[in-house]
Every structure is written in C-alpha cells, then in structure tokens.
N, C-alpha and C positions, 0 to 999 in steps of 0.2 A: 396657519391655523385659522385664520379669521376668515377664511374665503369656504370654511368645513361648514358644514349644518349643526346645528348644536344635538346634543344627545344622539350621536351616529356611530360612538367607538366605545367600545368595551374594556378596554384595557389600554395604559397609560404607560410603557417604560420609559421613562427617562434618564440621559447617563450626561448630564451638562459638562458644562467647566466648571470645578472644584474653588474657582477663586487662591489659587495655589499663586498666584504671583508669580507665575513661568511662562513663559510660550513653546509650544510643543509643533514639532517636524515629523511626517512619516521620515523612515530609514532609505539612504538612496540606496537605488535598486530593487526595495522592495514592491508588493503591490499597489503598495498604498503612497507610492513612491509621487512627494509633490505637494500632500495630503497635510493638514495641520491645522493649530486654531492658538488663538491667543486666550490668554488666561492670566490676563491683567486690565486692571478695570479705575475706570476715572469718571470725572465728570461727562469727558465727552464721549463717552459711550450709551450715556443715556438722556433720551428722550423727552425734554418737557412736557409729552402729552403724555407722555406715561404715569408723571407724577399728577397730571389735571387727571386721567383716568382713576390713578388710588384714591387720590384725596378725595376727590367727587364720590364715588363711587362704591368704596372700602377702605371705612377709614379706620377700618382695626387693624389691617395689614399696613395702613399709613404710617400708625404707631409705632409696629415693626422695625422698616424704616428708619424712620427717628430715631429708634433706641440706639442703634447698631453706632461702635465709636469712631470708626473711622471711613473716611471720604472715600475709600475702595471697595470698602464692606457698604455703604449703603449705593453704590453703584451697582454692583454685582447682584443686589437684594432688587433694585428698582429692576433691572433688567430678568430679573428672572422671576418675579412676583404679575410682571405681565402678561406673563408665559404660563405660567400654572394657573392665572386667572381661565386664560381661555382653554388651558387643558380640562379645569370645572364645568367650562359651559358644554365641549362637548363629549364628558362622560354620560352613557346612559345611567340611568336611576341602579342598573348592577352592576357598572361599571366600579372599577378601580383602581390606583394608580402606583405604581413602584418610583420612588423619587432615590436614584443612586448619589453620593454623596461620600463625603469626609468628615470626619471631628471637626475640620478646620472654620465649618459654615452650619455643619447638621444641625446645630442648637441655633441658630435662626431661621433656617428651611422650614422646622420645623414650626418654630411661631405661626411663620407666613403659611404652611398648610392648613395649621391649627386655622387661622383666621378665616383662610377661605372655606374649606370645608368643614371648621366645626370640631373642638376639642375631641368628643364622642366620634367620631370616623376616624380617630387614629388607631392604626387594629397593630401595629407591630414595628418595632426597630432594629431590624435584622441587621446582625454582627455578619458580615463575609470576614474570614480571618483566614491567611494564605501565610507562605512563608518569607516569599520572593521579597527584595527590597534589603535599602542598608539597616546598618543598626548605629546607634548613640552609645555616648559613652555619661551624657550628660541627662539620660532618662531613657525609661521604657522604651524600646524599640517598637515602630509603629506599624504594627502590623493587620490594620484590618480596615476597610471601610463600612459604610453607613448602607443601607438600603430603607429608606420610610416608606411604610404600607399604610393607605389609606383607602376605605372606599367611600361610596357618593352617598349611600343610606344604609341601611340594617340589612336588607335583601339582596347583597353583593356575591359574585360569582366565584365560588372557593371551594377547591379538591383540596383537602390536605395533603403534601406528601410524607410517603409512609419512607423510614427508613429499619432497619434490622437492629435491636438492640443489641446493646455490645453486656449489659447483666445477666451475669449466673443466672438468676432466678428467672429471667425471661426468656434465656438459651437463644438468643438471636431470634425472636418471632419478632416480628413489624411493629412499628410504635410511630406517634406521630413527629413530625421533625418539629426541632425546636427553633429557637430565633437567634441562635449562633451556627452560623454553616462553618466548619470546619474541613468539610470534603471536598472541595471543589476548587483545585489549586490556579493559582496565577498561573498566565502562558509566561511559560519560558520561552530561551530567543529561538529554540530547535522546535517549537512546538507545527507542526502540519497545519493548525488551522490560522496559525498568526498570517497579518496583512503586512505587518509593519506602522499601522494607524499607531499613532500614541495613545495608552491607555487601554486597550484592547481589554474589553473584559470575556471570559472563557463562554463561547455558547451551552455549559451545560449548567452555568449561571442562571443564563435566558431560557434555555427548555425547563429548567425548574419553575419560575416562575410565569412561564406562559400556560404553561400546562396545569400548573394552581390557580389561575384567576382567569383562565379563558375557556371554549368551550368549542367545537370543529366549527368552521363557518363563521367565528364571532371577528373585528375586526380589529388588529393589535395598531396602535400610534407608533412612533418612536419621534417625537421632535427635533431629536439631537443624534439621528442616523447612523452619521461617523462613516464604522465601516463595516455596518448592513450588522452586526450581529444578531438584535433584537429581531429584524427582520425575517434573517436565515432560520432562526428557532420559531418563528409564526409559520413559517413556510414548510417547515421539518413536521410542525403540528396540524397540520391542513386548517389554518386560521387564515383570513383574509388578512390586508397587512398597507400600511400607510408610513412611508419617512421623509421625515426633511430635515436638509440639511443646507447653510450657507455654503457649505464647498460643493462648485457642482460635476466636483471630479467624484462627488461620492456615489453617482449613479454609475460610471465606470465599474468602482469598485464592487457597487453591488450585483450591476450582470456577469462580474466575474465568478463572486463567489454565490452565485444563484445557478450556474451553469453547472457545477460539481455536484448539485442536489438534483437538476431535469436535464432530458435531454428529448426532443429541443427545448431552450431554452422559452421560459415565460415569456408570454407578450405583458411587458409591465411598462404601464402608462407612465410619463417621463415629462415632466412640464416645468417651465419654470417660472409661469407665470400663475397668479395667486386665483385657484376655482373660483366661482360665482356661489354664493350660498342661494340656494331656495327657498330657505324658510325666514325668509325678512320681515315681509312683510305681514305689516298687526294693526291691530283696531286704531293704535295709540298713533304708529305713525303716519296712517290717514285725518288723523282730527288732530288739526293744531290747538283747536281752542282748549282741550281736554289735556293733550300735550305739554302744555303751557302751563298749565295749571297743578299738575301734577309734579310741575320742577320749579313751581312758586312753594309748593308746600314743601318740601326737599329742602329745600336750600333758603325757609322761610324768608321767604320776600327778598334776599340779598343777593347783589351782584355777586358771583360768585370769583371773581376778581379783587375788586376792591371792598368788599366786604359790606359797597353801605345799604342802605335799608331805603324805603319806600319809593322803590324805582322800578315797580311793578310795571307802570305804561311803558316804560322805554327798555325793558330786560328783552331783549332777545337768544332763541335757542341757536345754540353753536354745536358741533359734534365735535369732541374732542379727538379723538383718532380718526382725521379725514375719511372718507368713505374711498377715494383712490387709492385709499392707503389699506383699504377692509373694513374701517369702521361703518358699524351697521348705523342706519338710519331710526333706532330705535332707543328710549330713554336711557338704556343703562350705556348708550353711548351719546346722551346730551348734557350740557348744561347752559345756563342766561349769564348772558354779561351785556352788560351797561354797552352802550355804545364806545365809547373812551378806552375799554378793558378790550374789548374787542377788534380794534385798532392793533392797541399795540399786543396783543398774543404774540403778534407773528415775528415781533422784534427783540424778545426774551436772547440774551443769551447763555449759554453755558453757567454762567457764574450763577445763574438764575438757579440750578439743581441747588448748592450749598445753600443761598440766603432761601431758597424755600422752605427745605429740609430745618434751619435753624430759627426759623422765624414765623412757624407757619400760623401764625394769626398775622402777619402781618399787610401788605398792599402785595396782589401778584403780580400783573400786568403792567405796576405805576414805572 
C-alpha cells in the first residue's frame, strides 16, 4: 500500500486475521490447496518503526495500543493499526471502508478506527449472523461476526440496499436493510463457489457491499486478498479492482476464479514488487530548513528518542519507515533525533516492543 498514491481508491474491504490464536491451511486437494496464514501474534511480528510511526505520528491510536492487556493483543493491534493508517491515506474524500472482524478484537479495531478516522465517520456495525459453526454448552453459541463501516467525510459513496419486508402491514414492498444481515449464509463444504482458502467469506457478502459503497468504474482495495473474493464481486460489478496479498500463490487462485467470470481471461497486472508512488513530492520535502522546523515544533524542541530538550542545533531528521521499505520522504514520515539516538535506532531489539509499550515516557533508543 505504500508504493499507492494517496486518495486513488474508493472503497476499502478488509477481511484480516481475527487475532483467533490459530493457524489456518487451505484443504489438500483443494483450490486453494497450499494456501494459508497465521493468526498468532507476539513481539516478533512486529516492527519497531511501526511503533516510531504511531507514537510519532498518532498518538491517540498509541493509546489504543497501550490500553489493550495483553502482549498478543497489542501485537496484533500494532500490526494492523499500520495498515488502516495507510488504508486512511489512500481513501478518496468519498471513499469508505468495510473493516471485517470478530467480538474477539472488534471493540479495539474499533478504537483504532475511531482514532484514525474520527469518532463522527463511524456509520454502522453490521451483525453477519450465519448458522454454520459449533455450539457451547458453557454460553451463547457464537454465531455471527463484525463488519465496521466507516467513511472518510460526510460526502461518502452509499446505495442503500433495499430488501422485501416480511410485515403484514407492508405486504412484502422494499424497505431499507438493516445492520443485522441474517440472509446471507456461511459456505458450506458442498458449496460450488468455496476455494477451500480458510475462512471464505460468501461473494454475495461482498456484492452487497461493493455495490452499496461503490459505483461502475470506481476502484475497490482488498489488502488481505486471500482468495480473490472481494475482488470476483468488483469484477461481477464492473468496478476496477486492486489486492494484495503475502501468499503469492493468491494470484493462482485469483486467475482461477476470474476465468469462470471472462472468457478470455483478464489481462491483470501481477507484480510483486511495491509500485512507485507519484504524488511525493511537496513544498515541505524540497526545503529542509522549513522541514526542520516544522518537526522542531512537533516534537517541541526534543530528541524524540531520548526525550531531552534543547538540542535543536544537533536534531537531525530521520524517516522512520525507510524509503526502501515505501516510506515517503515527507513529514508524516520524519522525526529528529540527537545523534546518540540515532546510532543506536538500529540496534533496538524485540524486547524493545514490551518496555516501549509499558514505559512510554521513558528513554527509546538508550
């Protein structure tokens, strides 16, 4: 996502890892036979620049973070608080975003959406409620997951859909749907469109919601790809259409189930190395002196390392998500650190996530 241009996508679905504490395998012999992802999370899955990017940079979703009690939950939150950062940067101003989800994390997702986008752009917490799944004898059987709707401002892209009233007094005439879906069941193992991907969620899931927040020609994300569903319902809606995915057996899967929708198949662009953004360059990061100054008031006068104070002449700017790595050349990806701090960045390790996380007035870099 960091190699995208910001404001160039319309719409947002996202279907992550749930933070479930499991690891998930497609089924052998199926399509998606190979296919899979982990969904267990620790310190060393995430990123010390990811926490220099919060801290620095949003530090109400920092909070977030912090709050959360345990060391798997605020892994999982840091890894994925990066990610909707830059799914923010490249919604257009009527763009929107569907964030898929479980009870088990939604009331923190939530937070961290809240934070980046803004209490006021939370538009809906849509119940999917299926049947499929075990049941408990020690509580409610859990049958439903999360869907958060959010958009970028007031002016966002939205059909309602209309379904048929099931009251007497309304005789079945159209009404608008509500924010518990109940029609729209889990695939079972017989089901024609299943991959065998773990987690499949049903495409008329994703044609509901592409077709409420998108518009012919507009261009649908999917971050967390899988296995192309999001995609196939942009494609079914004549939407243009972007996914990625860390497995890159998921572009297999997708020319497979893209070929059952054209014939000849799509020419779809297939890269695995991260685009070039265009829109980088700005006033701010041609003038350092302005640059500089601009992250002296930010960060009033202090190494943003070791915290101390009047080391104005020797602060120098750093980019916290290396630029090899995507990070743009532009303030909301700099901060100053002291000579000293700057040094040792590079020699943080791992255990660095916990005492950040618990100590964050403390020394970063020492």
């Amino acid at each position: 996502m960091r190699g995208m241009n910001s404001a160039s996508v319309d719409l947002v679905c996202l279907d992550p890892p749930f933070n479930s504490r499991n690891d998930y395998a497609a089924a052998a012999g199926s399509r998606a036979e190979g296919m899979g992802f982990q969904d267990t999370w620790s310190r060393e899955d995430v990123d010390p620049a990811w926490l220099d990017l919060i801290e620095a940079k949003h530090p109400s979703v920092w909070q977030v973070l912090r709050a959360a009690a345990l060391e798997s939950d605020r892994a999982y939150l840091a890894y994925m608080a990066v990610r909707l950062l830059e799914v923010s940067r490249l919604l257009k101003r009527t763009g929107s975003l569907y964030l898929h989800c479980d009870p088990t994390m939604s009331h923190y997702l939530k937070l961290v959406l809240d934070a980046i986008f803004g209490r006021q752009r939370f538009l809906n917490e849509i119940v999917w409620s299926y049947g499929l799944g075990g049941s408990s004898k020690r509580a409610y059987s859990r049958k439903h997951d999360i869907i958060l709707f959010y958009s970028v401002s007031k002016e966002y892209t939205f059909t309602k859909p209309q379904v048929s009233s099931s009251s007497a007094r309304m005789k079945g005439a159209p009404k608008g749907m509500l924010d518990v879906w109940t029609d729209v069941p889990a695939l079972n193992n017989m089901a024609r469109e299943r991959t065998g991907y773990p987690k499949q969620k049903p495409l008329a899931l994703l044609r509901r919601i592409v077709a409420a927040s998108s518009r012919e020609g507009d261009l649908v994300l999917d971050p967390f790809s899988g296995c192309a569903t999001a995609l196939v319902a942009a494609e079914e809606l004549s939407r243009n259409w972007a996914g990625i995915d860390v497995d890159r057996r998921a572009h297999r899967l997708l020319l497979a189930r893209m070929r059952e929708l054209t014939e000849p198949v799509l020419t779809i662009e297939h890269r695995t190395d991260a685009p070039r953004r265009t829109d980088l360059e700005g006033p701010v990061a041609k003038n350092t002196s302005r640059m500089v100054n601009c992250l002296l008031e930010e960060q009033r006068t202090r190494c943003f390392g070791c915290r101390r104070d009047g080391l104005q002449g020797e602060l120098e700017p750093v980019h916290i998500i290396d630029t090899e790595q995507g990070g743009s050349r532009q303030l909301d990806n700099l901060m100053l650190l002291c000579p000293i701090c700057k040094r040792a960045r590079s020699a943080r390790s791992k255990d660095y996530f916990l005492a950040r996380l618990s100590d964050p007035d403390g020394t970063h870099f020492a």
